[in-house]
N, C-alpha and C positions, 0 to 999 in steps of 0.2 A: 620780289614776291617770295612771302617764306611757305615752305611745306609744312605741316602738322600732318606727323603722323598719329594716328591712335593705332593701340592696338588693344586686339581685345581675346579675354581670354582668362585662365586662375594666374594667379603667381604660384610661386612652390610655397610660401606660406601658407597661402589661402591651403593648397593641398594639403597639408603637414596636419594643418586643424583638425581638417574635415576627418582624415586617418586615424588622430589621436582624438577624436569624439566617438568614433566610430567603435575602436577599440575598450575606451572606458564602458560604452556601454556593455560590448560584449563580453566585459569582463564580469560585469552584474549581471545580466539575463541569462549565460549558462549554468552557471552553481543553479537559481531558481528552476531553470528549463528542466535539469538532469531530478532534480526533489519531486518538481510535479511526475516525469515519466515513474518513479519509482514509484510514487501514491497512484495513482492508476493503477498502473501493473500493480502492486497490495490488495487494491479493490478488487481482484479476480480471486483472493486468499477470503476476503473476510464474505465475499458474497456465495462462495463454497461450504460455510459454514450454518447458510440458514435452515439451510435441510435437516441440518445434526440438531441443529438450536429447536427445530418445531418435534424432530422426534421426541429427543430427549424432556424437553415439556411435556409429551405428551404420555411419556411414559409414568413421567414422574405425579401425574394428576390423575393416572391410574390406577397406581399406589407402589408402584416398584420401589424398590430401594435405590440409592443412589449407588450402592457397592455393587449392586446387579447390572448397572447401565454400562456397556461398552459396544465398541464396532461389531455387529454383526448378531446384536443378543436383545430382546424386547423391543423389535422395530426399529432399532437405531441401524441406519445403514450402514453397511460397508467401508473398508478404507478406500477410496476412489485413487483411479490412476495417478498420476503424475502429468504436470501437465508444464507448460512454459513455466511459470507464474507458481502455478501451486505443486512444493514438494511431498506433503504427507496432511492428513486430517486426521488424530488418533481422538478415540474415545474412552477414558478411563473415569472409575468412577462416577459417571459425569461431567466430569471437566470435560471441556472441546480444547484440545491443541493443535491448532491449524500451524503450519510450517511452510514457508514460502523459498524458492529456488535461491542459489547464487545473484543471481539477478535483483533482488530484492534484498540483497546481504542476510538470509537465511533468516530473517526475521519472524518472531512467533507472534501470535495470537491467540489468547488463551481467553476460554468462556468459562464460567465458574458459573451455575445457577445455585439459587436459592434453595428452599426445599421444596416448591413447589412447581418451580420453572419459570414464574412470571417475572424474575428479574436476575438480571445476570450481571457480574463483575469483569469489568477486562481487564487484562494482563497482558505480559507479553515485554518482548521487545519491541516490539512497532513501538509503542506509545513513547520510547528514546528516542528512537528514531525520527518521531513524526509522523510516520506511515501510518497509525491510527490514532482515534480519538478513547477516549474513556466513557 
């Protein structure tokens, strides 16, 4: 009478796979994981902007000058705190320069409108980045 053993169970191949599938992925999904967290955290930069963007329209359909419009003069608000995400919001001329923390690699955001307000230009270092669109 003969014995058959089975045994059952990975071999160290099988393992070795399964580690080095594992890791290729992980080597694609963090660079993408770390771009999306940094566009997020940007969207708390460009979304601190809309306040300045309706003042500033609204001044300018007023009839103010454009060399009149800055933080704290014809309605335009103030330069707001500092926050995670968002370093500074200046208003000159009308331009919007929004400035975003270390965290966001100091990336800018810049609003340029028209002479009316109803359309605006973006700028910026986001748009290298990828942090924003145009």
């Amino acid at each position: 009478m003969s014995v058959i053993s089975r045994s059952s169970g990975f071999s160290l191949i099988e393992l070795m796979i399964v580690v080095s599938i594992i890791g290729i992925l992980a080597m694609i999904a963090v660079p993408s994981y770390q771009t999306y967290t940094q566009r997020a955290r940007f969207a708390e930069v460009i979304s601190a902007t809309e306040i300045f963007k309706t003042a500033v329209a609204l001044a300018l359909q007023q009839g103010a000058l454009l060399t009149e419009l800055s933080n704290g003069q014809n309605g335009i608000p103030a330069e707001p705190k500092s926050t995670k995400n968002l370093d500074s919001i200046k208003v000159e001329n009308g331009i919007i320069t929004a400035t975003g923390t270390d965290i966001v690699n100091n990336a800018t955001f810049i609003l340029k409108p028209n002479s009316d307000g109803s359309n605006w230009t973006v700028g910026g270092t986001c748009l290298k980045s990828g942090l924003c669109t145009a």
